[in-house]
N, CA, C and O atoms as CSV, one atom per row, in Angstrom:
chain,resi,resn,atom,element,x,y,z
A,1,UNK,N,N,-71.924,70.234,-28.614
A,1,UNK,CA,C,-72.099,69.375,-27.462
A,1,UNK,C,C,-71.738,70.161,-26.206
A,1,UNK,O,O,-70.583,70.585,-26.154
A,2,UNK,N,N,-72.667,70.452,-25.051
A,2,UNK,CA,C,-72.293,70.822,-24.067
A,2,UNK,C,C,-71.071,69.539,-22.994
A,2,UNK,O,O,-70.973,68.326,-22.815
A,3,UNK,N,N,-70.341,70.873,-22.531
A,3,UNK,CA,C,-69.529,70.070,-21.836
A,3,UNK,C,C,-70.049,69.304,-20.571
A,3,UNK,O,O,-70.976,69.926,-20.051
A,4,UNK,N,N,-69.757,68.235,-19.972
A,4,UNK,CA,C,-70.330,68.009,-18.902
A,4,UNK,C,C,-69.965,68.516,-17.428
A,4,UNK,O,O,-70.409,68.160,-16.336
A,5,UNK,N,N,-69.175,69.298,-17.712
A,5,UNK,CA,C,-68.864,70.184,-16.129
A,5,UNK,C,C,-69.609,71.678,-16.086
A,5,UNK,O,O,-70.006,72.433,-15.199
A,6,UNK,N,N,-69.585,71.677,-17.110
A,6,UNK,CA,C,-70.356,73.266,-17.244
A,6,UNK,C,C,-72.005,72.354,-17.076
A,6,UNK,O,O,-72.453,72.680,-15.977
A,7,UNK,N,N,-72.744,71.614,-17.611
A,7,UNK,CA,C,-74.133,71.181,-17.486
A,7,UNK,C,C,-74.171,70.768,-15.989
A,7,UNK,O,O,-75.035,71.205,-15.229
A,8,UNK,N,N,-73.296,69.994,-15.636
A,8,UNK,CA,C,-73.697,69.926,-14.390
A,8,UNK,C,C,-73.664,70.976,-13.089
A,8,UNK,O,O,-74.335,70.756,-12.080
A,9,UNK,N,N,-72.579,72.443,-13.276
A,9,UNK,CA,C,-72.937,73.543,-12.864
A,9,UNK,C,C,-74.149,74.009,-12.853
A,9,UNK,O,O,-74.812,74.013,-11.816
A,10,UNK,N,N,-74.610,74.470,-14.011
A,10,UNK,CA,C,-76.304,74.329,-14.597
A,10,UNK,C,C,-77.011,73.662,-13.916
A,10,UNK,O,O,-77.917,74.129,-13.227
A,11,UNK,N,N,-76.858,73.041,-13.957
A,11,UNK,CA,C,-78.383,71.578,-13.346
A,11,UNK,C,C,-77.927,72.159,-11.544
A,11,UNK,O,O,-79.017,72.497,-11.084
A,12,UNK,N,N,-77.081,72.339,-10.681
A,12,UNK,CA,C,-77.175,72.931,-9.290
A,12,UNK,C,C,-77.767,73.978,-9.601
A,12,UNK,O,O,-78.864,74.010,-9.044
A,13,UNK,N,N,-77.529,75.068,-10.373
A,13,UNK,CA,C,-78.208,76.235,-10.233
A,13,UNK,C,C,-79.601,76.203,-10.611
A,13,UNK,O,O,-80.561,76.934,-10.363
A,14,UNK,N,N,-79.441,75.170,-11.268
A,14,UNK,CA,C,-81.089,75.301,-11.798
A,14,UNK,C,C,-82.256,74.831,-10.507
A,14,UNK,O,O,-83.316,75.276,-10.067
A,15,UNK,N,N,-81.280,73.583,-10.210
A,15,UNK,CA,C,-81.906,73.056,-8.931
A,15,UNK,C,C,-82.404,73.957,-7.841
A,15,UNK,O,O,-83.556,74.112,-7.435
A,16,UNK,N,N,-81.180,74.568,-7.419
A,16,UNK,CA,C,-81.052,76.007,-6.741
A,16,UNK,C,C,-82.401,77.018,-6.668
A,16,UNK,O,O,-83.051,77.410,-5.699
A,17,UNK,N,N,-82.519,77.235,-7.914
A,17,UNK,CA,C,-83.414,78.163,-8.107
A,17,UNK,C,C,-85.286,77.384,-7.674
A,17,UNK,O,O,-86.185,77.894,-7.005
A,18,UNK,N,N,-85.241,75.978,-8.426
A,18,UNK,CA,C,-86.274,75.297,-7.975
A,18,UNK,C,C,-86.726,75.615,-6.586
A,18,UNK,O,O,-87.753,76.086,-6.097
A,19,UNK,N,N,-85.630,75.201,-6.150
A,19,UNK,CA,C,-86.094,75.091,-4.553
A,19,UNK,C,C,-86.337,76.908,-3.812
A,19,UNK,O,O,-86.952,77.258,-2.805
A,20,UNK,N,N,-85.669,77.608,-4.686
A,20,UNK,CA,C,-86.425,78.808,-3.747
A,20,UNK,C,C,-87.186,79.284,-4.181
A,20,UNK,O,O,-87.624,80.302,-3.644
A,21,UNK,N,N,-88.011,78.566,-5.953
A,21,UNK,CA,C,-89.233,79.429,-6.202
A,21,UNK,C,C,-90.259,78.525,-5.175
A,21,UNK,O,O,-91.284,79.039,-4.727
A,22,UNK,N,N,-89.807,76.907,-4.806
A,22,UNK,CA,C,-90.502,76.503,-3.864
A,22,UNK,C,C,-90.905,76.813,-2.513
A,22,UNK,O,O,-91.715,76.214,-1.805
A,23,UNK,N,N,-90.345,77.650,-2.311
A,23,UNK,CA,C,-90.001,77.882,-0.708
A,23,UNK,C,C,-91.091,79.424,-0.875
A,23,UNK,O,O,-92.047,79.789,-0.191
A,24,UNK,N,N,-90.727,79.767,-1.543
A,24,UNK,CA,C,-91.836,81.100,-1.786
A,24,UNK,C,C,-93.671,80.924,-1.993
A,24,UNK,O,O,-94.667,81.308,-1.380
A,25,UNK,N,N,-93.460,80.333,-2.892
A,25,UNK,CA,C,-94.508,79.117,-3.098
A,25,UNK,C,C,-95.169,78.381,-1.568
A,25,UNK,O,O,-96.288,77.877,-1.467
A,26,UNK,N,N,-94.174,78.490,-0.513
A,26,UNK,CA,C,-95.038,77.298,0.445
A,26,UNK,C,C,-94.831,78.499,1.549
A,26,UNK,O,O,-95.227,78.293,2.696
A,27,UNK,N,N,-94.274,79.630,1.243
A,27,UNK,CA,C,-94.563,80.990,2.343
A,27,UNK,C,C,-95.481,81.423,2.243
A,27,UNK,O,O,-96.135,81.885,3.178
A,28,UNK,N,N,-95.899,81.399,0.757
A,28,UNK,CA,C,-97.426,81.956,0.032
A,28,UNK,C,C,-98.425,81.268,1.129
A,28,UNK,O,O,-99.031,81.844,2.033
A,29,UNK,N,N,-98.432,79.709,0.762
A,29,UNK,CA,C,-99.312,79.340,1.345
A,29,UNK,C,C,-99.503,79.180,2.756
A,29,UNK,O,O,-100.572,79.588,3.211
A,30,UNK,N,N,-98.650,78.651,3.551
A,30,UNK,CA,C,-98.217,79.314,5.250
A,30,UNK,C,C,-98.945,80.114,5.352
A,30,UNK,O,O,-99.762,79.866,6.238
A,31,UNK,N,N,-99.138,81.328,4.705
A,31,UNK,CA,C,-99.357,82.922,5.083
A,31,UNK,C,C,-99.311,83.065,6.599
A,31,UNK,O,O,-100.329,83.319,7.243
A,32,UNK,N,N,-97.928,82.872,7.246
A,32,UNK,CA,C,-97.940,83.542,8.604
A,32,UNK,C,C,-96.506,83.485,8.522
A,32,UNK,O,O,-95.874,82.631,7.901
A,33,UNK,N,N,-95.949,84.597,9.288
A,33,UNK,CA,C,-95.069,85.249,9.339
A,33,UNK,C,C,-93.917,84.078,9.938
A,33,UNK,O,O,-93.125,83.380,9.303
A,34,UNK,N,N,-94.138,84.157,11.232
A,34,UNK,CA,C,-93.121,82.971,11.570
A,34,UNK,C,C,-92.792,81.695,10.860
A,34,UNK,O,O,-91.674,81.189,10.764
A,35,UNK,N,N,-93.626,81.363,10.502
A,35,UNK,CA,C,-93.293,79.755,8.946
A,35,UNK,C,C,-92.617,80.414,8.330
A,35,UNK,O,O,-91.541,79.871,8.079
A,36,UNK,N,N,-92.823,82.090,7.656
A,36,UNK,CA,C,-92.187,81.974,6.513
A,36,UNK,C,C,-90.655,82.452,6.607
A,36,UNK,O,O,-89.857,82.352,5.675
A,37,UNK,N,N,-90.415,82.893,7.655
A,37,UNK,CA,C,-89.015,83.371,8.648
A,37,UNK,C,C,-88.498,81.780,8.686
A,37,UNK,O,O,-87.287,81.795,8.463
A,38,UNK,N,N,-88.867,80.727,8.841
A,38,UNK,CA,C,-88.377,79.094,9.449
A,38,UNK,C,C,-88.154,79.026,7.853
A,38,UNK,O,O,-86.974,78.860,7.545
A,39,UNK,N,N,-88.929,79.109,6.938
A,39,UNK,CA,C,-88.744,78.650,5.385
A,39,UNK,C,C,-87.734,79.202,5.026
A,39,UNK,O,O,-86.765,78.512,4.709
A,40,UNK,N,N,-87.665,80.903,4.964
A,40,UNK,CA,C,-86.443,81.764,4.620
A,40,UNK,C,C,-85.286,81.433,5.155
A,40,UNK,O,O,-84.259,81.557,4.488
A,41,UNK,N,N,-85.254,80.923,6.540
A,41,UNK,CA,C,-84.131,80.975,7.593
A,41,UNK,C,C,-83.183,79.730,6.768
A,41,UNK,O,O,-82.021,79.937,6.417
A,42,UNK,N,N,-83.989,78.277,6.513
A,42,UNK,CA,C,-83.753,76.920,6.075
A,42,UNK,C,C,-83.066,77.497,4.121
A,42,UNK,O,O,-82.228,76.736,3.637
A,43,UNK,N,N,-83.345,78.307,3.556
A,43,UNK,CA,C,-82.766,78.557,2.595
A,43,UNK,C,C,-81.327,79.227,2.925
A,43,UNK,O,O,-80.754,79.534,1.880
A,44,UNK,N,N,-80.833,79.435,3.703
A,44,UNK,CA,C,-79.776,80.592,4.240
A,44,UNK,C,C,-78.580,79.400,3.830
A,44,UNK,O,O,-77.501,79.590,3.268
A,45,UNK,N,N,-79.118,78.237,4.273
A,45,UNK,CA,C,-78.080,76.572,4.234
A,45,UNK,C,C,-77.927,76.521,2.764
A,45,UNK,O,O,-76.765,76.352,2.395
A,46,UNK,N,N,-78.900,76.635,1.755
A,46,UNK,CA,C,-78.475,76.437,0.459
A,46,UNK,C,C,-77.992,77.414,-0.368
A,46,UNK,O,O,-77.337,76.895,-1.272
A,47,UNK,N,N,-78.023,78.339,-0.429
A,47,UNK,CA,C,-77.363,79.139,-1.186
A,47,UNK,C,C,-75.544,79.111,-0.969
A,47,UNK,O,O,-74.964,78.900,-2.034
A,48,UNK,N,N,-74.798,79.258,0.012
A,48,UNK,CA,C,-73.612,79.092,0.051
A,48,UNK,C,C,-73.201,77.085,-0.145
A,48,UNK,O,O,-72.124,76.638,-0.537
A,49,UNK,N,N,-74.443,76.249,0.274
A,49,UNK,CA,C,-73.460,74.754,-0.474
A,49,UNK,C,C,-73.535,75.100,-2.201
A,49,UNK,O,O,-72.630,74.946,-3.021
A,50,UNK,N,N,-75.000,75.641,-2.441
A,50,UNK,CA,C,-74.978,75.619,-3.703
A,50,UNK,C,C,-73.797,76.474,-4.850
A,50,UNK,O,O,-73.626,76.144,-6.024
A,51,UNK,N,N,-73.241,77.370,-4.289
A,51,UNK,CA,C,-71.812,78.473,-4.463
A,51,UNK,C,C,-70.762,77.132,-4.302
A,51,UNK,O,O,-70.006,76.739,-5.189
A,52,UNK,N,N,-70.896,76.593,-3.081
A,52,UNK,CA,C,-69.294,75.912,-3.034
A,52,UNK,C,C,-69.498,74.672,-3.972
A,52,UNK,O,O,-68.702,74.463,-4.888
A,53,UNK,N,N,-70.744,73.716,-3.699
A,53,UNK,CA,C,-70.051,73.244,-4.926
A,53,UNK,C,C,-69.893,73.475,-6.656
A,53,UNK,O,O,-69.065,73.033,-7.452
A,54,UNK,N,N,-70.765,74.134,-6.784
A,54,UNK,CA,C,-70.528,74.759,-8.307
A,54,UNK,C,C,-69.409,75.135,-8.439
A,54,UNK,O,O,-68.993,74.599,-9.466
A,55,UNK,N,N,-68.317,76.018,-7.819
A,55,UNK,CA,C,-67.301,76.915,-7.696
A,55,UNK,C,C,-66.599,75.024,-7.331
A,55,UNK,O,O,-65.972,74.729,-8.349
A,56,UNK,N,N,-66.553,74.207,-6.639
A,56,UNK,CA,C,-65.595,73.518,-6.637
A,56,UNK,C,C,-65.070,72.663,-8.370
A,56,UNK,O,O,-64.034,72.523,-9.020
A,57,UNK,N,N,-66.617,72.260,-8.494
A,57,UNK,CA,C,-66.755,71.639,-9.685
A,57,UNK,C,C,-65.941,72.204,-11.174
A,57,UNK,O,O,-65.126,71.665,-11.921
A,58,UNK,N,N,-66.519,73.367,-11.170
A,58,UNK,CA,C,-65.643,74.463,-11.897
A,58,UNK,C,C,-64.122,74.301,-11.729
A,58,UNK,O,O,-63.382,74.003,-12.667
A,59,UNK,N,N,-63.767,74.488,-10.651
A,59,UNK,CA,C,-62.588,74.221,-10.171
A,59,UNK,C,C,-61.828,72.537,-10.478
A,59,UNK,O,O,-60.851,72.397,-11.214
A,60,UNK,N,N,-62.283,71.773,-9.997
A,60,UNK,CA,C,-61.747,70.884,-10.453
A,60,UNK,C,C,-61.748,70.375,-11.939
A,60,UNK,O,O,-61.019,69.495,-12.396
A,61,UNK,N,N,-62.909,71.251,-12.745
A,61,UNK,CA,C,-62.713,70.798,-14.470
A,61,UNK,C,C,-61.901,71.985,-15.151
A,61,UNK,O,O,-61.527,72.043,-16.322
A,62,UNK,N,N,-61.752,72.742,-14.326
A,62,UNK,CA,C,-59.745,73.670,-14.515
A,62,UNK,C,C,-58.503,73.071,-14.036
A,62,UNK,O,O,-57.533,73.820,-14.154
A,63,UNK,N,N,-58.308,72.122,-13.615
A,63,UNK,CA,C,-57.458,72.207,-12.299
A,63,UNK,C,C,-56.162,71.785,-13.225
A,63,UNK,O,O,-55.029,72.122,-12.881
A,64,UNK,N,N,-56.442,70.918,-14.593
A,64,UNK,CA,C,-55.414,71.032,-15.505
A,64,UNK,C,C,-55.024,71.918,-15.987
A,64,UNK,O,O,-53.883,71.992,-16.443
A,65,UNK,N,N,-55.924,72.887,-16.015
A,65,UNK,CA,C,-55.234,74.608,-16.992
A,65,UNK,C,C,-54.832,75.329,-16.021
A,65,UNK,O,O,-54.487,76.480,-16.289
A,66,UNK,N,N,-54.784,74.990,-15.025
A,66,UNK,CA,C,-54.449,76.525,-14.090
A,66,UNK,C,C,-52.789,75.929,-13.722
A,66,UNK,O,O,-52.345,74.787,-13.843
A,67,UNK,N,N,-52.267,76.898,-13.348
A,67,UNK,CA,C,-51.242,77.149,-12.618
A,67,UNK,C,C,-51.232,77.156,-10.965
A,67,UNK,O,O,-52.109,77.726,-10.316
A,68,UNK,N,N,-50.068,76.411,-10.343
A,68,UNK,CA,C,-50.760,76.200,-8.821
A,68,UNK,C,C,-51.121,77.042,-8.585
A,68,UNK,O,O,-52.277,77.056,-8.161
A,69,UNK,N,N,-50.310,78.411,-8.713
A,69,UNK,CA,C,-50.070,80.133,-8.201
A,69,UNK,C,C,-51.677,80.501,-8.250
A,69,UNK,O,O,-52.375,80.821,-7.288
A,70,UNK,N,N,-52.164,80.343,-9.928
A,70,UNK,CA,C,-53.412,80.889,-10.099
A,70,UNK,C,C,-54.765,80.187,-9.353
A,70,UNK,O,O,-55.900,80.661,-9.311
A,71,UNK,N,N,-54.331,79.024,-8.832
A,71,UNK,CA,C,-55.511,78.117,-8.366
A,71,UNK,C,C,-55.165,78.344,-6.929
A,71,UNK,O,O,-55.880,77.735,-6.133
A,72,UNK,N,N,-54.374,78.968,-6.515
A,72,UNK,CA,C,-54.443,78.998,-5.026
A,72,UNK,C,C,-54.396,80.253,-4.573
A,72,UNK,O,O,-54.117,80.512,-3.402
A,73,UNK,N,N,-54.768,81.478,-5.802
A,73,UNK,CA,C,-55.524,82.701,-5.785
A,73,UNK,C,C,-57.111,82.611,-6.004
A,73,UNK,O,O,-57.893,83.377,-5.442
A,74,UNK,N,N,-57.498,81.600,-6.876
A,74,UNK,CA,C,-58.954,81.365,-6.712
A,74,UNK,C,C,-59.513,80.920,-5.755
A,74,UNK,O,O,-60.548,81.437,-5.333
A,75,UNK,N,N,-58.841,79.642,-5.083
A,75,UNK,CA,C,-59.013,79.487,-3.419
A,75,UNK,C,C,-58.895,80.613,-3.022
A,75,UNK,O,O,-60.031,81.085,-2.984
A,76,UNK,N,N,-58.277,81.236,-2.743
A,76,UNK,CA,C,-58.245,82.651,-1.794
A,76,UNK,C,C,-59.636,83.341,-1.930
A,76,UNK,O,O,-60.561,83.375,-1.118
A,77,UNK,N,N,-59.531,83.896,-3.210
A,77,UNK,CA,C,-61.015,84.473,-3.341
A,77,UNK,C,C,-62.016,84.229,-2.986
A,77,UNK,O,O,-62.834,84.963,-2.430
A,78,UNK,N,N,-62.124,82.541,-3.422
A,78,UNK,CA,C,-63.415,81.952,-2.788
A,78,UNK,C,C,-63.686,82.224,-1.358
A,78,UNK,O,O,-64.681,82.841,-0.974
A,79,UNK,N,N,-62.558,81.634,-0.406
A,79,UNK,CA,C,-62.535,82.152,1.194
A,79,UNK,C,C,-62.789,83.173,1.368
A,79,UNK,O,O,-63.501,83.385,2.350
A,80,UNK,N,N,-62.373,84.299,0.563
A,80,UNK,CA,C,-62.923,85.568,0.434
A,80,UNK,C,C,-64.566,86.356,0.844
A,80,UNK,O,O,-65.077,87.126,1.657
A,81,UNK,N,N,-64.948,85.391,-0.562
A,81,UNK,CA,C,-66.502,85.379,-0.322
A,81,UNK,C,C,-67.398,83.990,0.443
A,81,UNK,O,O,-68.594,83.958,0.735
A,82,UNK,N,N,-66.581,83.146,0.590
A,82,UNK,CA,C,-67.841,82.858,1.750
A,82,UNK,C,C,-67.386,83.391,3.211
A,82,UNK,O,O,-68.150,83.228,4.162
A,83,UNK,N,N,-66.132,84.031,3.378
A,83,UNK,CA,C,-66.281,85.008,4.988
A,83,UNK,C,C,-67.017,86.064,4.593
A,83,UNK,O,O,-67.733,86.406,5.534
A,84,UNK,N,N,-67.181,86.748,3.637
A,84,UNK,CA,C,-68.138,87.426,3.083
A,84,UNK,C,C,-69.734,87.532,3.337
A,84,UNK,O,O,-70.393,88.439,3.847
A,85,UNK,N,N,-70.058,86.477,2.884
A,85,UNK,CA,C,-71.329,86.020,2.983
A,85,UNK,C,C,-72.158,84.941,4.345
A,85,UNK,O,O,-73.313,84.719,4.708
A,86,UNK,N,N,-70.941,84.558,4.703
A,86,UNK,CA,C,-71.202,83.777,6.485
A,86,UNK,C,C,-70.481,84.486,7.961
A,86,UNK,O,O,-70.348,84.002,9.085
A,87,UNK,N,N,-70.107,85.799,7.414
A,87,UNK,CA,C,-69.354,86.289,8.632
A,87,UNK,C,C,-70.819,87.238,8.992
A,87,UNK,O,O,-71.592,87.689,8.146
A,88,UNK,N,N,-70.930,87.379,10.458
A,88,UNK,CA,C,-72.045,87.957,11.180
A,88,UNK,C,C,-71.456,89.268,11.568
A,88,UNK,O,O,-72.121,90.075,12.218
């Protein structure tokens, strides 16, 4: 039996992925440069909600096994990488 915190990780990423074979898919058809810069640009928003909440979810179906110490080093990390990935 899959667990239901791990499937529902799954099912965002899967979602995830939907939507940017969609977005490729509707750049295809656009075929002009600026749409597909507005399409690409509008994916920039999902990839880091789709990170935080998976990574929260995860997080909260640990939050009994961890240790504060260790869960408020995984917070860290996380902050880590989304200044990582949203710092200009």
């Amino acid at each position: 039996m899959i667990n239901k915190i791990v499937m529902t990780m799954a099912s965002l990423r899967l979602m995830s992925g939907t939507i940017e074979i969609c977005a490729a898919l509707l750049m295809l058809r656009l075929n002009q440069i600026d749409k597909a810069l507005v399409v690409n640009s509008s994916l920039a928003l999902v990839g880091p909600l789709v990170l935080i909440a998976t990574t929260t979810i995860g997080l909260v179906g640990l939050s009994d096994k961890l240790s504060p110490s260790k869960f408020i080093w995984v917070a860290v990390g996380v902050c880590c990488l989304m200044i990582g990935i949203l710092k200009k």
